[in-house]
BAGUBA-142702 format. One record per residue: x, y, z of N, C-alpha, C in turn; chain. Coordinates in nm, 3 decimals, decimal comma, padded with zeros to 5 digits, always signed. Example, Ala and Ser with C-alpha at 12.3 -4.5 7.8 and 13.67 -1.06 7.14 Angstrom:
2
n_east_n_north_n_up_ca_east_ca_north_ca_up_c_east_c_north_c_up_chain
+01,319_-00,569_+00,780_+01,230_-00,450_+00,780_+01,320_-00,330_+00,780_A
+01,285_-00,225_+00,708_+01,367_-00,106_+00,714_+01,290_+00,003_+00,787_A
This chain:
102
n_east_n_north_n_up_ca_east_ca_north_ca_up_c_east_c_north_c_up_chain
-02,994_-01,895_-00,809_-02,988_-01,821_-00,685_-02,898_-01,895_-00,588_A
-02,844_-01,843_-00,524_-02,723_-01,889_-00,413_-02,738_-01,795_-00,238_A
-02,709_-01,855_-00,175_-02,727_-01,818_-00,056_-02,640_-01,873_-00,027_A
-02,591_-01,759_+00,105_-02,462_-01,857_+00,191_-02,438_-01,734_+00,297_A
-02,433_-01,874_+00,417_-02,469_-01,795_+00,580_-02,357_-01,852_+00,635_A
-02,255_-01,787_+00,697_-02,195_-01,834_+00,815_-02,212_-01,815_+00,977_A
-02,232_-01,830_+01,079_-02,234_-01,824_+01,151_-02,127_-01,827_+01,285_A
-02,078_-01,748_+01,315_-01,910_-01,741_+01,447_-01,990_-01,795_+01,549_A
-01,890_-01,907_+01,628_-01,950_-01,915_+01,751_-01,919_-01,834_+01,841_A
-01,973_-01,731_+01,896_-01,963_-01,617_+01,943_-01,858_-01,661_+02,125_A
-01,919_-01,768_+02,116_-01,912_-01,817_+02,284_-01,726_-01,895_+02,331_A
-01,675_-01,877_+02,158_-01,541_-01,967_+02,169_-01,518_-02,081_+02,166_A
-01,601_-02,179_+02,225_-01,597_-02,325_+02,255_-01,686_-02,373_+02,124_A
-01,618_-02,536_+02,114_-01,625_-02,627_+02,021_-01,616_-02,518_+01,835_A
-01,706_-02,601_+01,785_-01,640_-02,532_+01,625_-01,632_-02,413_+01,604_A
-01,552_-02,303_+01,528_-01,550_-02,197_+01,502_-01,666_-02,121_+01,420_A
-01,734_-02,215_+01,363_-01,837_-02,168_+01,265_-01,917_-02,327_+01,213_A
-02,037_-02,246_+01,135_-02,110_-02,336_+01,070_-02,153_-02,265_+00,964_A
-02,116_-02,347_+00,806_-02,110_-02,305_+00,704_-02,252_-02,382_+00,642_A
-02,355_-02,270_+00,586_-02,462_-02,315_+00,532_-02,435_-02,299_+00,376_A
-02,480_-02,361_+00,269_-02,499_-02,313_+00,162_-02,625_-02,335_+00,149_A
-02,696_-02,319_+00,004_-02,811_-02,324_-00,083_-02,791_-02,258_-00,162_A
-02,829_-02,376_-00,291_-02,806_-02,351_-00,433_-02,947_-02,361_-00,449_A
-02,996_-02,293_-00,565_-03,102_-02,308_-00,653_-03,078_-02,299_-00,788_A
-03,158_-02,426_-00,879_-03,089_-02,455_-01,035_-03,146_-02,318_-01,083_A
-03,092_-02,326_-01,183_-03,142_-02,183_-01,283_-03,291_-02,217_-01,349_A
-03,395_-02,132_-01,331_-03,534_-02,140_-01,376_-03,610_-02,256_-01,297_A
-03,563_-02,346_-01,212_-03,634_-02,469_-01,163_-03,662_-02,400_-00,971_A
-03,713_-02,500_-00,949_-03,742_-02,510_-00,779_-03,679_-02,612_-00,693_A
-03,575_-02,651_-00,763_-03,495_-02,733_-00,716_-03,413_-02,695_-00,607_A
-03,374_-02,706_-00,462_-03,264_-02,637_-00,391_-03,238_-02,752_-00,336_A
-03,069_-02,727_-00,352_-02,988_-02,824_-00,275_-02,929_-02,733_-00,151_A
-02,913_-02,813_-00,063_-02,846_-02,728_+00,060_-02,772_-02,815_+00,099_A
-02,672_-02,775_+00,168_-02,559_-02,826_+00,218_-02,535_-02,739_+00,361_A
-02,392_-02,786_+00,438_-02,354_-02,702_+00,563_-02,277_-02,808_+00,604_A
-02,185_-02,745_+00,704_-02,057_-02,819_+00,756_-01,999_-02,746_+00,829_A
-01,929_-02,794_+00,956_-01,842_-02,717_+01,063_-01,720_-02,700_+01,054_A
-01,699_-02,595_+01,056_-01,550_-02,528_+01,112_-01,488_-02,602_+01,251_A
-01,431_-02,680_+01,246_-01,348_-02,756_+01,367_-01,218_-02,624_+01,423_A
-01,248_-02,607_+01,558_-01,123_-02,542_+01,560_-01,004_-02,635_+01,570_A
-00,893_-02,599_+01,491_-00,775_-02,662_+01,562_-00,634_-02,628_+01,577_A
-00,652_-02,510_+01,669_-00,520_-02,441_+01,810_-00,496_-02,363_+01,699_A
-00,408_-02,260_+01,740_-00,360_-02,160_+01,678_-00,328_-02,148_+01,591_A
-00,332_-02,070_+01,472_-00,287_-02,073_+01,335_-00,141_-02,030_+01,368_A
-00,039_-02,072_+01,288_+00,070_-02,018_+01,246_+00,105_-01,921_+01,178_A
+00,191_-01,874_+01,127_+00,221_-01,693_+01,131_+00,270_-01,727_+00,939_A
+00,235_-01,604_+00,884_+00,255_-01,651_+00,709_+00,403_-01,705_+00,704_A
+00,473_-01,659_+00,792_+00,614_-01,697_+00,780_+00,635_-01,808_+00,775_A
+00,543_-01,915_+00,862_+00,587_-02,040_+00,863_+00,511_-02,148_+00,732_A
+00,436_-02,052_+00,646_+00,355_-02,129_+00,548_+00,432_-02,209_+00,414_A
+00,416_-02,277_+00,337_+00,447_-02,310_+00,202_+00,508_-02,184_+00,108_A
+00,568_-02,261_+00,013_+00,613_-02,176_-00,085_+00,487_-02,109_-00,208_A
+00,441_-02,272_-00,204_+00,301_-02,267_-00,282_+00,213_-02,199_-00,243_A
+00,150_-02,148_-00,072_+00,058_-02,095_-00,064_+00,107_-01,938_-00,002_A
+00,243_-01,906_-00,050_+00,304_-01,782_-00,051_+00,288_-01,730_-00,181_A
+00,308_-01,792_-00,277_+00,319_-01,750_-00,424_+00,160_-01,720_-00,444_A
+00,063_-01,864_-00,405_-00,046_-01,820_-00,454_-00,163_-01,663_-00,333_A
-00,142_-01,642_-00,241_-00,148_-01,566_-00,163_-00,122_-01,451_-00,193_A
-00,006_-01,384_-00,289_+00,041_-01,325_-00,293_+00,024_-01,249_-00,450_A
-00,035_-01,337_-00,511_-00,045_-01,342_-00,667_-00,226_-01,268_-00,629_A
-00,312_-01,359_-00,553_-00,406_-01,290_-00,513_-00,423_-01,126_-00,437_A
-00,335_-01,096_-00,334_-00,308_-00,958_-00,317_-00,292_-00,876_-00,403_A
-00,191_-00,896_-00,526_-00,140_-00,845_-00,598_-00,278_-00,805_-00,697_A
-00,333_-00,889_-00,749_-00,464_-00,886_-00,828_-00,550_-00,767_-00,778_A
-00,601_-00,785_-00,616_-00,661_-00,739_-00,576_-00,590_-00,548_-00,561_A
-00,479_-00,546_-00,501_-00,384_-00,446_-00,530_-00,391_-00,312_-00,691_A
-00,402_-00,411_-00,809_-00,385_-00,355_-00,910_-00,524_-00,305_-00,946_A
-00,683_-00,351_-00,882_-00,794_-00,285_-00,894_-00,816_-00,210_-00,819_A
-00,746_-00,217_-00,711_-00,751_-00,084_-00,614_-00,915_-00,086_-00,532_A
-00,881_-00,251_-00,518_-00,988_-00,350_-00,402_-00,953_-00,240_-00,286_A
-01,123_-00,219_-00,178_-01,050_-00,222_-00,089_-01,042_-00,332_+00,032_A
-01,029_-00,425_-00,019_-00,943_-00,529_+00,036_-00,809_-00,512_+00,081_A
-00,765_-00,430_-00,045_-00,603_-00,462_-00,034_-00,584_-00,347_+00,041_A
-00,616_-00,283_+00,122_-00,595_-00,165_+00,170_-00,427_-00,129_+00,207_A
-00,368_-00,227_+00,304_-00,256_-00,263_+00,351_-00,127_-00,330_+00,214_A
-00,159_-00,345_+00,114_-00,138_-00,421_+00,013_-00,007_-00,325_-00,078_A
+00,111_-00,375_-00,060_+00,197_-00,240_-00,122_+00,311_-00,336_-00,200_A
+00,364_-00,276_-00,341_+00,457_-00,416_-00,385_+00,555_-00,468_-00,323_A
+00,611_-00,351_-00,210_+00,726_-00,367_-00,135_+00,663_-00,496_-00,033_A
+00,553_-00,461_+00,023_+00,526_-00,566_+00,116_+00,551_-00,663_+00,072_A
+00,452_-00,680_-00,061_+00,417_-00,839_-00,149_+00,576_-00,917_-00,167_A
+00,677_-00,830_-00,179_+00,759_-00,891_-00,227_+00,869_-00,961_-00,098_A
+00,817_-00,890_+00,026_+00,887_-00,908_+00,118_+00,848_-01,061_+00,190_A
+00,710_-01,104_+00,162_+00,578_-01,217_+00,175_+00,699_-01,338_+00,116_A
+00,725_-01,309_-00,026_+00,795_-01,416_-00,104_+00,894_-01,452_-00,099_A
+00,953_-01,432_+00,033_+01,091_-01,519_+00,071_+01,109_-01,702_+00,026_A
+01,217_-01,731_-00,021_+01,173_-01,869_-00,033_+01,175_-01,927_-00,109_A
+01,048_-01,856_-00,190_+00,958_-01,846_-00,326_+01,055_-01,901_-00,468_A
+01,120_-01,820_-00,487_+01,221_-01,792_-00,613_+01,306_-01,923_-00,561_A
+01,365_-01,975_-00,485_+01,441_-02,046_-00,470_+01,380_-02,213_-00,453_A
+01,244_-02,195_-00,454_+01,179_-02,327_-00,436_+01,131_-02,354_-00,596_A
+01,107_-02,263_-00,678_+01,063_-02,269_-00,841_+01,163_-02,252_-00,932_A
+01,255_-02,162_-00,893_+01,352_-02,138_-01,007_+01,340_-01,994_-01,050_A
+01,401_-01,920_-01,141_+01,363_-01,865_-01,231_+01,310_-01,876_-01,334_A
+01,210_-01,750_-01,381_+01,135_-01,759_-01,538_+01,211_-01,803_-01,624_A
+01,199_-01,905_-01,709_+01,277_-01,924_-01,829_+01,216_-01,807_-01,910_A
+01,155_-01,737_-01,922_+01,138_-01,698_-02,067_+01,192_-01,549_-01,986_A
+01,265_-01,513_-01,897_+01,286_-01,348_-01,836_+01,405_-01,333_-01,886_A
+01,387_-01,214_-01,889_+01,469_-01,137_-01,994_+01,566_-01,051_-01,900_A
+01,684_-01,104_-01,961_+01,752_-00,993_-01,835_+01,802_-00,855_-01,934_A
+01,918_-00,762_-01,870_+01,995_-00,658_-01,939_+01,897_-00,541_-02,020_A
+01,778_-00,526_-01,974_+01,664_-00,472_-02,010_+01,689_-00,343_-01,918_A
């Protein structure tokens, strides 16, 4: 069994949240619990200014979510995804194994 509570600080000031878990082993009465704060710190930056790495992997996740027709991905379109991966191709390379003249 698993449980897990977050909590927003509704009020703005100091941490953004407080993350509870609790685990329970399988068939036992054992529970471990855990929890830890969300520190705010200042404004997030815009996807534009992110990694290549956490563009590719970001994007690989949309895409996933996209092809089950999550509705997560509501907003989620290939044109977008592909527009996300600026960068991308030029920080990895190309597929060796892609096939071109297809």
């Amino acid at each position: 069994m698993r449980s897990n509570v977050i909590e927003v600080n509704p009020g703005g000031e100091g941490p953004l949240a407080t993350v509870r878990v609790a685990l329970q082993g399988s068939g036992t009465r054992i529970i471990a619990s855990m929890s830890g704060r969300l520190p705010y710190a200042g404004n997030a930056s815009g996807a534009g200014t992110t990694g290549s790495a956490l563009k590719l992997a970001a994007s690989g996740h949309a895409f996933s979510e996209w092809l089950v027709s999550s509705p997560y991905a509501g907003e989620v379109t290939p044109d977008r995804l592909l527009s996300y991966l600026g960068g991308v191709p030029e920080v990895y390379g190309a597929d060796a194994g892609q096939r071109t003249g297809m």
